[in-house]
VODREN-828344 format. One line per field, with one value per residue (C-alpha): residue number from 1; residue in three letters; x, y, z. Coordinates in pm, whole numbers, plus 50000, padded with zeros to 5 digits. Layout:
<rs>
n <- c(NUM ...)
res <- c(ALA ...)
u <- c(X ...)
v <- c(Y ...)
w <- c(Z ...)
</rs>
This chain:
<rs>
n <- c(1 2 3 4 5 6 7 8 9 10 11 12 13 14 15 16 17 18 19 20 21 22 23 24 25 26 27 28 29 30 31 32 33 34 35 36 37 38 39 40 41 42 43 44 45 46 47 48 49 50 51 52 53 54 55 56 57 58 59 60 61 62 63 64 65 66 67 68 69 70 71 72 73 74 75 76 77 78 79 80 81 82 83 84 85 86 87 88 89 90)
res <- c(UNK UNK UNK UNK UNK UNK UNK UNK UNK UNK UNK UNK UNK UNK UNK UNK UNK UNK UNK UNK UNK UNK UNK UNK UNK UNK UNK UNK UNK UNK UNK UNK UNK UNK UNK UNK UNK UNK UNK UNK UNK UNK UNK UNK UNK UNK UNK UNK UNK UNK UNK UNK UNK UNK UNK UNK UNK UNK UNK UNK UNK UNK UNK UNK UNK UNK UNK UNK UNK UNK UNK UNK UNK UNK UNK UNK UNK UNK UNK UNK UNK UNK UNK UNK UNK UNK UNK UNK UNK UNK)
u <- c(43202 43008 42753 43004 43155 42768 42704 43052 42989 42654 42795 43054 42766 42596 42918 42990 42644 42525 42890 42733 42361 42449 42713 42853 42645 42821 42758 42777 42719 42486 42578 42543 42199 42129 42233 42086 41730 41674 41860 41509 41274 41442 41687 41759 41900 42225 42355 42388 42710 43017 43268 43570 43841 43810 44039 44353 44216 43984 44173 44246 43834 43780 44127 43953 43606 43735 43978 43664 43438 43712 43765 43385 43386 43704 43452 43207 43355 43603 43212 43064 43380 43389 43043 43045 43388 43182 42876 43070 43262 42978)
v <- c(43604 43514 43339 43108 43028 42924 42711 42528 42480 42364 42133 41978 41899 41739 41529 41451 41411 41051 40916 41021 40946 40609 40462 40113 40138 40037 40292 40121 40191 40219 39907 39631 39781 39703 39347 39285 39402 39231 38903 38930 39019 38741 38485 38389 38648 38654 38969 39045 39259 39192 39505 39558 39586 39550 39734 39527 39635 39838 40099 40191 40156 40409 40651 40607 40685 41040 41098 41106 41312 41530 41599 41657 41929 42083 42123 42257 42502 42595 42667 42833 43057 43128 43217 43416 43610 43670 43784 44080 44163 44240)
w <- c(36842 37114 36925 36749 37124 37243 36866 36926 37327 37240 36988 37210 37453 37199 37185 37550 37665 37509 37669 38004 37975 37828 38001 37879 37575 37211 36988 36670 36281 36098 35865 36185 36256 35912 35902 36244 36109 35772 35937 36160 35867 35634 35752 35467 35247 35128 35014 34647 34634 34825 34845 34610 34885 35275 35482 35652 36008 36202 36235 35916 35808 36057 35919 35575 35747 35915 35600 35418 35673 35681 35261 35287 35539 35407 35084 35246 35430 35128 34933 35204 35232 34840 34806 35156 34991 34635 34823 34996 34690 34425)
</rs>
């Protein structure tokens, strides 16, 4: 028990800890980065694929963003349990 406490207060600091260090910094994504860096290797390219459906607002690019992250955890944890729960069983 103690061990999980120290993992998930370690991980929160791992959290807090750039918001400190870094103050007024934009943390971006990934994806601007991106653009940024082949816009400087060649000016000229136009991207070949333009997405299906863009989301109505910010806000709901970042719901669908943590609605994701959170299916994908919920799966992982749901496998880790199941195979934890068979392993003690047989």
């Amino acid at each position: 028990m103690k061990r999980n406490l120290l993992l998930l207060a370690i991980v929160v600091l791992l959290a807090i800890i750039p918001l400190f260090v870094q103050k007024g910094a934009e943390f971006g994504g990934a994806d601007g980065e991106a653009k940024a860096a082949i816009g400087e290797i060649n000016a000229e390219y136009e991207p070949w694929f333009d997405s299906l459906w863009e989301p109505p607002s910010g806000e709901i690019e970042s719901l669908l963003f943590v609605l994701q992250a959170a299916i994908g955890a919920g799966f992982i944890g749901y496998f880790i349990g199941y195979m934890r729960g068979k392993h003690k069983e047989g």
